[in-house]
N, C-alpha and C positions, 0 to 999 in steps of 0.2 A: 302039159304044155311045154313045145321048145323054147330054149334059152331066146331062138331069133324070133319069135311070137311074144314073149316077154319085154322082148325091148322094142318092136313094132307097138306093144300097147301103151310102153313108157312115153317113147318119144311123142308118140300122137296127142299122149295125158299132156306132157309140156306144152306143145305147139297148141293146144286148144285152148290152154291157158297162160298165153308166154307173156303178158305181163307182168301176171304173180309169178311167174317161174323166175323170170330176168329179176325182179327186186330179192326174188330167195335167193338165190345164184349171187347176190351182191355181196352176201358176208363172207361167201368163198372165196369170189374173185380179188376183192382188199386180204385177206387174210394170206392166200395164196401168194397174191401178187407182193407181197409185204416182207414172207420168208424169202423167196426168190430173189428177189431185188438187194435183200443184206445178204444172202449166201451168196451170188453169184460177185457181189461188190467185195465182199469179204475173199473171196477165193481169189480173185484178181489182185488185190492188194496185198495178199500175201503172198502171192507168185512175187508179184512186183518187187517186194522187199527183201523177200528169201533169194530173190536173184539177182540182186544189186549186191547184196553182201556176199553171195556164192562169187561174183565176179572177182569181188575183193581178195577170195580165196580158202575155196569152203575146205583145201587142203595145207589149209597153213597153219603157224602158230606164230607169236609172238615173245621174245626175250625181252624183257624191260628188267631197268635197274630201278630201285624204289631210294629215289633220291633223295628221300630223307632220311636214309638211311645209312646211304654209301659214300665212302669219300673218293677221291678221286682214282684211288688206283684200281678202285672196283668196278668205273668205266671199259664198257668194252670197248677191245682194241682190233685194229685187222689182223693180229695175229687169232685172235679169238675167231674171228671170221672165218677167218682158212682153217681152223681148227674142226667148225663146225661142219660145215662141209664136204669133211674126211668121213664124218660119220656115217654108219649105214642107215639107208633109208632117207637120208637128206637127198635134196633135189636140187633145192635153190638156198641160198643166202644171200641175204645184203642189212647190210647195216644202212637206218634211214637217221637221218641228221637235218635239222631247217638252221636256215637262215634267212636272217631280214634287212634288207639295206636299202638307200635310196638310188634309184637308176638318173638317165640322165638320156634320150633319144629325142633328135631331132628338136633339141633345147627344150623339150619337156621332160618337168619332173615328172617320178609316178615311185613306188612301190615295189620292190620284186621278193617272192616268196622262192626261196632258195629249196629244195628238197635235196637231197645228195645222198648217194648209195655206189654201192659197187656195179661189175655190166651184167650180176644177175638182176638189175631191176627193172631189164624189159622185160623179161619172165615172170616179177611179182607182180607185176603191172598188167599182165598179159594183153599187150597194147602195140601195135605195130604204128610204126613213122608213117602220118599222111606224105608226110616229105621230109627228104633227108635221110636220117638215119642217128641210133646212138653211138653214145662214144666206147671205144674200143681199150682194150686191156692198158694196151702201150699208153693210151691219155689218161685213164686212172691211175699208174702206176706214176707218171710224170707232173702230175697233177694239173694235166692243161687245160686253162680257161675254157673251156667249152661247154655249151648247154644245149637241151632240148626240151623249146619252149611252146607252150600249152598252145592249142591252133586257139582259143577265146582271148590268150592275150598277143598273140602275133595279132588278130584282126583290130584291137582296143591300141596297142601301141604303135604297131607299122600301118592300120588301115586294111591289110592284105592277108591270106593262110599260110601264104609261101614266101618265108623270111628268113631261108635257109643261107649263110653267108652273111647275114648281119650282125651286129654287135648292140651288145647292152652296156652301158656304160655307166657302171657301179661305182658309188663313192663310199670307200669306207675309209674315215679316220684322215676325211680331204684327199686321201688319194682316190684317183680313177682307176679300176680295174676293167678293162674290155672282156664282155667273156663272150667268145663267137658264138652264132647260134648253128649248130649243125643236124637241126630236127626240129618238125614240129609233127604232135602230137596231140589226142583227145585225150587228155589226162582224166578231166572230169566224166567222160563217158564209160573209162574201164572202173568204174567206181558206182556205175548206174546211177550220175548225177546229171545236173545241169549245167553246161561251164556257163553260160549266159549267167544264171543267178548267182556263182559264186561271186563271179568278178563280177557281179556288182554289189555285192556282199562286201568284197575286199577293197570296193573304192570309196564306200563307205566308211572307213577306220577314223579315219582322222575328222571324229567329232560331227560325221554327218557331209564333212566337205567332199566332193567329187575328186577323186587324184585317181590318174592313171596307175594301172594294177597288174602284173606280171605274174606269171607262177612258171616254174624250169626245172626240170632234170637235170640234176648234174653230178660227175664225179665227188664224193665225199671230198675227196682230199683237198677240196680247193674251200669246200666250206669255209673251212677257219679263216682264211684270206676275205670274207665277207662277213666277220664280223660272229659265225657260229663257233661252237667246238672242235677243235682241230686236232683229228686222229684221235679221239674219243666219244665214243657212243654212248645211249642211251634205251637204244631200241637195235634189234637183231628180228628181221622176218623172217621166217624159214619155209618151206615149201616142203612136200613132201610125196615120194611116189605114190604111196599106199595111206589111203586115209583115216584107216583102221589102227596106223602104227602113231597114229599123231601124237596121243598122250606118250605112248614108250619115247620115241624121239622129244620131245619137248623133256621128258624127264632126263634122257642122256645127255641131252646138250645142257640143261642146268648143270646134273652134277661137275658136266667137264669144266663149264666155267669157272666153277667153286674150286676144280684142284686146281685151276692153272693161275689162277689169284689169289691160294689158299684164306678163303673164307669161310668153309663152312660154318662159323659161328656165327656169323652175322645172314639177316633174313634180310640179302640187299636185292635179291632177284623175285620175279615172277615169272611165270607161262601163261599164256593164253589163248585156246584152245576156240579159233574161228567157229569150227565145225560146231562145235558146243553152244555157240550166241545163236546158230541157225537152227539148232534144235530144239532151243529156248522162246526162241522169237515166232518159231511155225505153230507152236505150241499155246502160246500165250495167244496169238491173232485168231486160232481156230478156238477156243474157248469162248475170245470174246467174240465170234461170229455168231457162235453158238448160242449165246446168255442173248444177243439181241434180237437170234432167230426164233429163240421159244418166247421174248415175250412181244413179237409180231405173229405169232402163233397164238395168243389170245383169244385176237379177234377169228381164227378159224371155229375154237367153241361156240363164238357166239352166230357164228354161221349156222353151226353144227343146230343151234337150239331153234332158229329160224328152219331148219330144213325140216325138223321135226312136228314142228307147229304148222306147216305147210302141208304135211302130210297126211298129219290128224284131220285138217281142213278137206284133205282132197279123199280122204274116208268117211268123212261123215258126207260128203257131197255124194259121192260111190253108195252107198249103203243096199241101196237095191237092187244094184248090180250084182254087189258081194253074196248077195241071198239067193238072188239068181243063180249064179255061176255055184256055188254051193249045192242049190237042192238037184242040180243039171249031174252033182257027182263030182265037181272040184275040188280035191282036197285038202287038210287046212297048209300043208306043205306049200300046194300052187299057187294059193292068195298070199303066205307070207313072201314068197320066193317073186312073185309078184310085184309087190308095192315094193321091195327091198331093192329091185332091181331100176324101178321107176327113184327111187331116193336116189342109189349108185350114181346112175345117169346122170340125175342132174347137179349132182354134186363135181362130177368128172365133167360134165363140161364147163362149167364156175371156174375148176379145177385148170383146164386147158385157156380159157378166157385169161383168169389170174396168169397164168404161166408166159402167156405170150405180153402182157401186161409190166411184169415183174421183168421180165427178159429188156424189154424196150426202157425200163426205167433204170435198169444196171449199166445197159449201156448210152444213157443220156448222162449216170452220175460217172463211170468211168473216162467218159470223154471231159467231162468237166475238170474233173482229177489226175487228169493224163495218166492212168493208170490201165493195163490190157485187162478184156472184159475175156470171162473166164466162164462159160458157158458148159457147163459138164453133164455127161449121162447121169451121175448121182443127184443134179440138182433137178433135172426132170424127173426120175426115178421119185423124187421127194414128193413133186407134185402132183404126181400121179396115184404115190399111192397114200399121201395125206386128205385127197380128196375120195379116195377109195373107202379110207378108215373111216371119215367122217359121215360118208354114206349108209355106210355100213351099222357103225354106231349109235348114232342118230336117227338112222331107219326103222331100226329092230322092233322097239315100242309101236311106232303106228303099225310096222306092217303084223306084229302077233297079234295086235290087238282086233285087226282088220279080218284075218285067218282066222281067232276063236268067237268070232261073232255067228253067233247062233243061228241059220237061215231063215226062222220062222219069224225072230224078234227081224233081219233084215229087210224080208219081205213084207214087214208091218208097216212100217217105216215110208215116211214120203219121199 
């Protein structure tokens, strides 16, 4: 008998009985729909997250001072900056420094979260000016008031995106410091955040009460005049062409710092290796997709043991057929290859029900989660041939049993 006469007879067995079929088909289509739905929610959400940190800079490292350790002269300096920089295989540097002071626009108070780096930190950032532009060599070197502020707090503090030409108006120590604004930016976006939830995050501080809230790019050098660290660091980002050389680079630029502040006795530095958190983090999220896909995989055994028990059912109902077809010269090959194939079937379409099921429930939790829904050939690939195993496995018993039955004990039979 041909394969396509084998599943003419399968199909026909289902349809003649497609109540029982649809209720057997029930533990595949939850079991199926069950794995689908965590692998495909799981693969989205770790794109998602692997690629908000890749933005951040999946070819960077990180110089930090270990401040309990170090005293002040062990602060990086911009001489240290330009030092690193010279190095081979460096790309970018900038030294980042915060500050936090109170502002003063249109006689409202609020908040401004200072950040300050050198002009490689539109390249750490890799974030281009909705409007405006950053500040140029000559205003870091003179230390001029100027900043480039976040497009969520130009719209919280001005009402508007484009606040290019304005002024913040900083009090530190009772004096007013103007620092013009000549850029605005998605800070929160090169970072695959929300700037809506930060700043409201950050108007939150003060004990729950609402205050206006700011966040700005700006020249290091002006830091200290607001109240930060002035011409000394704590943190060193570095960038690098080739991502492979991150650890060698991250080790060269320690050692240089160590001779140029002669410390090597003291453990006042660290490195930290982006690339490494991304390969930690893809790592961990696919494991645990995995641990919740196999125990939603469960309920596919117990599919498996309903498809079984259904089978047995639809042999013992066959029996006289089986004898028939037997003493006609069928042999025990063509009756296992038979009912294995009527299991298959109905398993693979549970199988595709589940899959189109688990598909629409990934992307009903993706939209919930604002997370991109990640629909892959290997997560069909799974459900196809999870429903194949099952078939297969669960088949085997009714359909040998079906083949080694006797034709005369068959034909006996009512």
């Amino acid at each position: 008998m041909s394969i396509k006469e084998n599943i003419r007879i399968a199909v026909f067995s289902i349809k003649t009985n497609m109540m029982r079929s649809l209720l057997t088909m029930l533990g595949i289509i939850i079991g199926v729909a069950s794995v689908i739905s965590v692998i495909t929610v799981g693969d989205g959400g770790r794109d998602y997250i692997v690629g908000m940190i890749r933005n951040m800079g999946n070819s960077a490292i990180a110089l930090t001072v270990n401040i309990n350790v170090a005293s002040d002269d062990d602060y990086f300096t911009d001489r240290d900056i330009e030092a690193i920089k010279k190095l081979d295989g460096v790309q970018y540097a900038s030294m980042q420094s915060m500050a936090m002071c109170q502002i003063t626009v249109n006689e409202q108070t609020g908040i401004l979260m200072g950040i300050g780096g050198n002009t490689d930190m539109q390249m750490l950032t890799r974030t281009a000016c909705l409007y405006g532009r950053y500040f140029t060599e000559e205003e870091y070197a003179q230390g001029k008031n100027v900043c480039v502020i976040d497009v969520g707090s130009a719209v919280q503090v001005f009402g508007k995106k484009n606040v290019v030409g304005e002024y913040l108006h900083c009090k530190v120590n009772d004096i007013i410091v103007p620092i013009k604004i000549i850029g605005v930016v998605d800070i929160m976006a090169s970072y695959g955040m929300n700037t809506e939830d930060m700043m409201n995050s950050m108007s939150s501080m003060s004990g729950g009460m609402q205050v206006m809230s700011c966040m700005a790019l700006m020249p290091a050098t002006i830091i200290g005049n607001l109240g930060g660290s002035s011409n000394r660091y704590d943190t060193v980002n570095i960038t690098c062409y080739d991502e492979s050389q991150l650890d060698g680079i991250g080790a060269s630029a320690l050692n240089y710092v160590r001779s140029l502040h002669g410390n090597y006795d003291k453990e006042c530095y660290s490195v930290t290796n982006y690339a490494t958190y991304i390969d930690l983090l893809d790592t961990v999220i696919n494991v645990f997709t995995i641990f919740i896909a196999a125990v939603s995989a469960i309920s596919l055994v117990v599919g498996g043991i309903g498809v079984m028990n259904i089978m047995l059912v639809s042999i013992t109902e066959r029996t006289r057929e089986i004898g028939i077809r037997k003493s006609l010269g069928a042999k025990t090959g063509t009756i296992l290859f038979q009912f294995l194939t009527e299991s298959v079937i109905l398993c693979l379409i549970g199988g595709s029900i589940g899959l189109l099921i688990g598909v629409a429930g990934a992307a009903l939790v993706s939209y919930i989660m604002s997370v991109p829904l990640a629909v892959k050939f290997s997560t069909v690939a799974i459900a196809i041939g999870f429903s194949s195993a099952i078939g297969i496995v669960f088949g085997v018993y009714p359909a040998r049993r079906a083949a080694k039955m006797p034709p005369i004990e068959a034909l006996r039979r009512d």
